[in-house]
N, C-alpha and C positions, 0 to 999 in steps of 0.2 A: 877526319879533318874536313872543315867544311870549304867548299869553292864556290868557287863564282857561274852560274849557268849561261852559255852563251847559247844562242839559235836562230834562227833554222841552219845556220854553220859556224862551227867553232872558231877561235883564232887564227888560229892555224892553216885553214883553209882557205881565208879569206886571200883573194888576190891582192897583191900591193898595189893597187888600180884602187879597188873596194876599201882599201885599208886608207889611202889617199884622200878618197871619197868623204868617208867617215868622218877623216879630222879635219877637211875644210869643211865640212856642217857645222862641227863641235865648233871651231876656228869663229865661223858667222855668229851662232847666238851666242858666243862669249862678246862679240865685237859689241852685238846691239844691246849687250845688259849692261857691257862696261861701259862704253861710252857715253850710255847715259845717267854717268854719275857727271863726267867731268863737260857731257857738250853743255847741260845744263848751266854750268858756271861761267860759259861767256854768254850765257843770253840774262842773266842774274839783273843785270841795270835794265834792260829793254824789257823785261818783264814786271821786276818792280815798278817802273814807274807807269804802266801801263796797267796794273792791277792794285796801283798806290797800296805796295807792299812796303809791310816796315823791316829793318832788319833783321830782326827774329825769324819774319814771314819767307826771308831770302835764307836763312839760312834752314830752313823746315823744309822750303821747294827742293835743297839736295839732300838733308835728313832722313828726312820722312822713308826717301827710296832706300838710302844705304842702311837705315836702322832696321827695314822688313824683313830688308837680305840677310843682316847678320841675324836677326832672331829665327830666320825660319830656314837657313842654309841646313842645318844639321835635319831637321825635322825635313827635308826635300832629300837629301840625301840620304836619309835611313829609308824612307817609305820608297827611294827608285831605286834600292837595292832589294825592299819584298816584292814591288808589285810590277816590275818591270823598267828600263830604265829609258827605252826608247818612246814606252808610254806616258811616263811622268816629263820628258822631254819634252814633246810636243803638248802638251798638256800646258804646259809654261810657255811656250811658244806663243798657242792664243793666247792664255791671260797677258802676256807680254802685249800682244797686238790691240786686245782690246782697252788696255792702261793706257797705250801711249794714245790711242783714239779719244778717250774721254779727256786727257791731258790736254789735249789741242780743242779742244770744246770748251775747258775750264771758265768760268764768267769771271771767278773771283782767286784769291790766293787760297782761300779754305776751301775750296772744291779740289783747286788744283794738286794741295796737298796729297788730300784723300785720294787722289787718280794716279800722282807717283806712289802711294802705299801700293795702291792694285796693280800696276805696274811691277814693283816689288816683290808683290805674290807672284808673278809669273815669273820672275830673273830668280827667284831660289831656288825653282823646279831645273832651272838651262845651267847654271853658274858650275857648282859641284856635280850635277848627273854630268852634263860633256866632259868633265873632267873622268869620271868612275869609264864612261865609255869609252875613251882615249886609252886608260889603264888596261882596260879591257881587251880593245882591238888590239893595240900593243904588248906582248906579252914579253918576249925578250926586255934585260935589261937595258942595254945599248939602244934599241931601237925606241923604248918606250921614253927613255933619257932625249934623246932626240926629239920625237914626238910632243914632248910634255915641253921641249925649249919652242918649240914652233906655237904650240898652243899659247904657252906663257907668253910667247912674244905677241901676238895677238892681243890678247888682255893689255897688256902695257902697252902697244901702238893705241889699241883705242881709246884708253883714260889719258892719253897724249896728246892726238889728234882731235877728240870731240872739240875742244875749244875751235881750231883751225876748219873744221864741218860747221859746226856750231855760227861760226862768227861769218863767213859766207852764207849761210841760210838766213840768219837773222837781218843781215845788210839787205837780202835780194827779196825772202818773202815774208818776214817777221818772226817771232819767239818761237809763235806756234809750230813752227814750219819743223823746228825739232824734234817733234812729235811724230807728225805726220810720216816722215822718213822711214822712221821703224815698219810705217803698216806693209809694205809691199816686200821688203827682204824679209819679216818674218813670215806671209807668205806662202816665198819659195820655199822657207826654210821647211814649214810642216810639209811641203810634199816630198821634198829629195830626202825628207829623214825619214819617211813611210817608204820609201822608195830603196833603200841605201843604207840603212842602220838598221844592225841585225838585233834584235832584242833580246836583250842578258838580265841576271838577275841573280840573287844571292842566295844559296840552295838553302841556307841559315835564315829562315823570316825573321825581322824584327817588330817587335810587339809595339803600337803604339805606346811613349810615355806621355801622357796629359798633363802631368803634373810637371816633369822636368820642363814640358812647353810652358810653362805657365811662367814655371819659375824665372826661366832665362829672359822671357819678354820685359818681367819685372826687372830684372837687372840693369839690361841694357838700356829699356825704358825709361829708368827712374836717373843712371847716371848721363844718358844724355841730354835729356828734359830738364835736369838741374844744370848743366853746363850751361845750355843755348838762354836759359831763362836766370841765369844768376847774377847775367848784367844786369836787369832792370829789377831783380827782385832783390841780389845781397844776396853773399854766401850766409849770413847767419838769418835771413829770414825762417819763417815756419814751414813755407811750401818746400824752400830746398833742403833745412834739414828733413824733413819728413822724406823726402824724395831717396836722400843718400841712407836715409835707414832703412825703408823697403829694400832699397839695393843690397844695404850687408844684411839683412833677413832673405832677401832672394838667394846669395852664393850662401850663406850656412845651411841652408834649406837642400841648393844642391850637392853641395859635398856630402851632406848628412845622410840623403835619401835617395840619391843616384847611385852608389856602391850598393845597394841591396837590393836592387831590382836585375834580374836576369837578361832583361836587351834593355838600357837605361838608354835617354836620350843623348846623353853626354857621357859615353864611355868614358871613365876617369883611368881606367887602366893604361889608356893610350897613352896617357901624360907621363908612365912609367920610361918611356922613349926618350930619350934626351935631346937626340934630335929632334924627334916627333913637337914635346913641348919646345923646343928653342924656336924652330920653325914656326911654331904659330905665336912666341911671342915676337920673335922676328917681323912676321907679316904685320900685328897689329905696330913695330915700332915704324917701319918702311910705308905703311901705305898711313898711318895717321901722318907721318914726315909729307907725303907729296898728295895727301888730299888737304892738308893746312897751305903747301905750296902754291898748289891748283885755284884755290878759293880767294887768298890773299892777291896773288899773282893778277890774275884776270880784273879783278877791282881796280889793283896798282895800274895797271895799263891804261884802262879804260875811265875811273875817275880822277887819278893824279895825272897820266900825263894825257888824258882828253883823244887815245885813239878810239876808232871804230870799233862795232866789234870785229870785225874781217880783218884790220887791220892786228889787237889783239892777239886775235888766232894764228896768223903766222907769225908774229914773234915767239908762238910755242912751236913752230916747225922744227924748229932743231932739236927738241926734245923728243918728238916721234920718229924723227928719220934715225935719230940715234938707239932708240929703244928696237926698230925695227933692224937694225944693224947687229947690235950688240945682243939682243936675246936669244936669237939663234945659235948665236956663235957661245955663249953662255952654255946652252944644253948641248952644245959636244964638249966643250971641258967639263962640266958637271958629270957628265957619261966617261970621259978619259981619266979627269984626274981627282974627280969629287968637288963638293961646293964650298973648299972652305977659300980658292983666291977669288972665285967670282962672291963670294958673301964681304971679305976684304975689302974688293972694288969698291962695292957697292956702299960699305957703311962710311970709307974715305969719302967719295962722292957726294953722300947726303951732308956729312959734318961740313966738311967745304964750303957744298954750295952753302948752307945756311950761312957757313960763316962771311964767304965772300957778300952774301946779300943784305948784308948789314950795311953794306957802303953803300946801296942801291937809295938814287932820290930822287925827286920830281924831275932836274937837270940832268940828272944823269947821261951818258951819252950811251944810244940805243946800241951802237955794235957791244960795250960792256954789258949791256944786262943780256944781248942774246949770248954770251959768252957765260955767263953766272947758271941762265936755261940750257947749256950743255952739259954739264953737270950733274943736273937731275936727269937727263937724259942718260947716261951713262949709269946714271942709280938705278933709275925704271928698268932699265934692259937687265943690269946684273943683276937687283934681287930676286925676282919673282923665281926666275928655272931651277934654281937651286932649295929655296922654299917650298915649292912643289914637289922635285922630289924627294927632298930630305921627309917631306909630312907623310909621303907613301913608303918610302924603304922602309924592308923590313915588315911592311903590314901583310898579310893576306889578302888576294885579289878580295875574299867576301865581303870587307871591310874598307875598299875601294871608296865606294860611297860617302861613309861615314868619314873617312879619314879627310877623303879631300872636299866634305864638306865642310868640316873643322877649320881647315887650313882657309878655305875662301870664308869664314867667319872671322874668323882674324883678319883678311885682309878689312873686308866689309866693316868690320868693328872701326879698326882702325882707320878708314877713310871719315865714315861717322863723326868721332872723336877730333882727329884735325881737322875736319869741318868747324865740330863746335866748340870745339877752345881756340881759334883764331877765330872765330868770327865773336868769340866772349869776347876777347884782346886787343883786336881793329874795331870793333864795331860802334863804340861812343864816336869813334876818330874821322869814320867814313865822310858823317857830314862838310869835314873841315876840310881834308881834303888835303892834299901838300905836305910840307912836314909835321903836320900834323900825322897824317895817317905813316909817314912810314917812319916815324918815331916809334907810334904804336906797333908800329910791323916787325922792330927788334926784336919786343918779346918773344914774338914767334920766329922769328930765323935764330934766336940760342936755343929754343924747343929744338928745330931740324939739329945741331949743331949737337944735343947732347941723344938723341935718337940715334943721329950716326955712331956715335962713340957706343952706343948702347948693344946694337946691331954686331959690332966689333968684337964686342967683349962675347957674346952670345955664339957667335962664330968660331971664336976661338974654345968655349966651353963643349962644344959641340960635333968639333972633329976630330977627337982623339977614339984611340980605339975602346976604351974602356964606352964612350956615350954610342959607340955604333954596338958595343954588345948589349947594354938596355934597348936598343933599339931590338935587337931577334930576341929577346927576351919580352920584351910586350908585345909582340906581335906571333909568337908561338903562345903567349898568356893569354888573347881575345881568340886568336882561332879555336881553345880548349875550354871557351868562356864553358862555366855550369848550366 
């Protein structure tokens, strides 16, 4: 059976001091990869009109970063369980630091792009490796159940909070300034994780797949390039049908040719998990729900009802203090009693809020809508801990990597996705502004509204015993892979 190698000392020996250590490192570069999906979206006006970007261009500035993460998370996560994890770590660390640098340099919106892509490349290597190393240092169930709500909760305080960081920096030293921030905590980070992070690796090397990379980029490439660009082109134009057929040439490509390769980039075996698969459709139903929330949300604020951006940002305070409250408290019930009432919580919360934010208008009175952002708050905190570790039960530590690279592909997929099918849906609307736009914003709060219900039904599929025994059943099936 193959495990997971840890060194120069085991988990086991590690002091709970070192163990502590560990997962506020992992805790930091999850904060500064996630966050800069969501600080991005309250400087979204202050940078469009200062780089006279057009909507599309707004919505590529948060694209571009979530679409590298979800294409290249698995491909980071397989290669930092051959070659090391504390290497491949830091390694994304600087590309992390050097992205946001160039970011803040940017002249134009097409530069800018290309510097959250490279950005991008640095948060694949940190997003799923701190996860496999968390898994890692944590070996017990209970303690790693804990561990993985602490982590999770980080991840969701900071795609929370970034608007609230975001809308302060933007007030006090401009767009750019969001960039800038990252360069100094990532940093620290490369030394205390040279310092304090023991370096593990999976005794099982996995083979580079080239092709499964190829295939997935087309995938996800081609179906969100058709979304963001189907306003202005028409779903029945040439570009996007062409676009949606690469795509289904991309998944027949990998179902075809990923089951015959001996370390495949896309274990399809895993999907035998019931859990495993719920979970990652889960993530993409959960995080497409509050990266559509995020994107719309921040515009509503700022061009319907004419706040700042600081101003903005804390009307999403309720939603991070809540996240940071609730996710904690999440992975001891997922560790005591399982994830099927905090999945519950979580998909009532999404349906709700979308539903209550239909009432939401330019008059509106602001205690009602920070009351609507409570909501999601209580969503963010419940889903993530239970997602997490529904995608690792049952796996083998060796496959650590791979598994909860998957799972934060899902997440990633899905922020991607409600990026750009609410900005297809509000985005003619923007200019008008008023009821205008959040007529347009319907369509997208009955999106959150049927995600929740979706999330629900998945939850319940998911936690009976028959779905937890495909779960030891694919995960004794990849440990004995041929």
């Amino acid at each position: 059976m193959s495990s997971s190698v840890l060194s120069p000392t085991t988990a086991a020996e590690l002091s709970p001091r070192r163990k502590s250590l560990v997962l506020a490192i992992c805790c930091v570069s999850i904060v500064v990869v996630v966050m800069d999906i969501s600080i991005v979206n309250v400087a979204l006006p202050s940078m469009g009109r200062d780089l006279h970007a057009s909507e599309s261009g707004r919505q590529w500035a948060v694209d571009a970063y979530t679409l590298v993460l979800a294409a290249f998370l698995v491909l980071a996560g397989a290669t930092a369980d051959r070659v090391g994890r504390r290497r491949v770590f830091q390694a994304g660390l600087a590309a992390f630091g050097l992205g946001s640098v160039l970011c803040g340099l940017a002249p134009d919106i097409g530069w800018l792009i290309a510097a959250r892509a490279l950005q991008a490349v640095g948060g694949t290597m940190l997003n799923p490796v701190a996860m496999a190393i968390v898994a890692n240092t944590f070996t017990g169930a209970a303690e790693r159940a804990r561990a993985i709500g602490v982590f999770a909760s980080m991840s969701g305080l900071a795609l929370a909070l970034g608007p609230i960081l975001g809308g302060g920096l933007v007030d006090a030293f401009g767009w750019r300034s969001v960039f800038w921030i990252n360069v100094p905590i990532v940093a620290v980070a490369i030394v205390c994780a040279a310092l304090f992070v023991p370096e593990s690796r999976a005794e099982g090397a996995r083979r580079f797949d080239p092709v499964g990379q190829v295939l997935m980029v087309l995938v996800l490439g081609s179906v969100v390039y058709a979304i963001i660009e189907s306003g202005a082109l028409g779903w029945t134009s040439p570009v996007i049908l062409g676009l949606l057929a690469v795509a289904a040439f991309g998944v027949a490509g990998l179902l075809g040719y990923e089951p015959r390769r001996a370390d495949p980039l896309l274990e399809l075996r895993l999907f035998r998990s019931v859990p495993f698969s719920s979970a990652i459709v889960m993530a993409l139903f959960g995080l497409c729900g509050f990266g559509a929330f995020l994107f719309v949300t921040t515009q509503y604020l700022q061009d319907v009802r004419g706040l700042s951006p600081v101003a903005a940002g804390l009307c999403l305070l309720p939603v991070g203090l809540l996240v940071l409250v609730v996710a904690p408290l999440t992975g001891r019930v997922v560790a005591a009693r399982g994830p099927l009432v905090p999945l519950v919580v979580a998909g009532v919360a999404l349906a709700l809020g979308g539903g209550l934010s239909l009432g939401l208008g330019p008059k509106t009175p602001l205690p009602a809508v920070l009351a609507v952002h409570l909501l999601f708050g209580v969503f963010l905190g419940a889903v993530n801990p239970p997602i997490t570790n529904a995608a690792l039960a049952g796996m083998p530590r060796s496959m650590a990597g791979l598994a909860g690279s998957l799972a934060s592909t899902g997440r990633q997929t899905g922020t991607t996705l409600g990026v750009a099918i609410s900005g297809t849906l509000i985005g003619p609307q923007i200019a008008h502004g008023g009821t205008a736009f959040t007529g347009a914003a319907h369509r997208v709060w009955w999106m959150l509204v049927v995600l929740g219900v979706g999330i629900l039904v998945l939850a319940a599929v998911s936690a009976g015993p028959w779905a937890r025994a495909t779960a030891e059943r694919a995960g004794m099936l990849v440990d004995h892979r041929p």
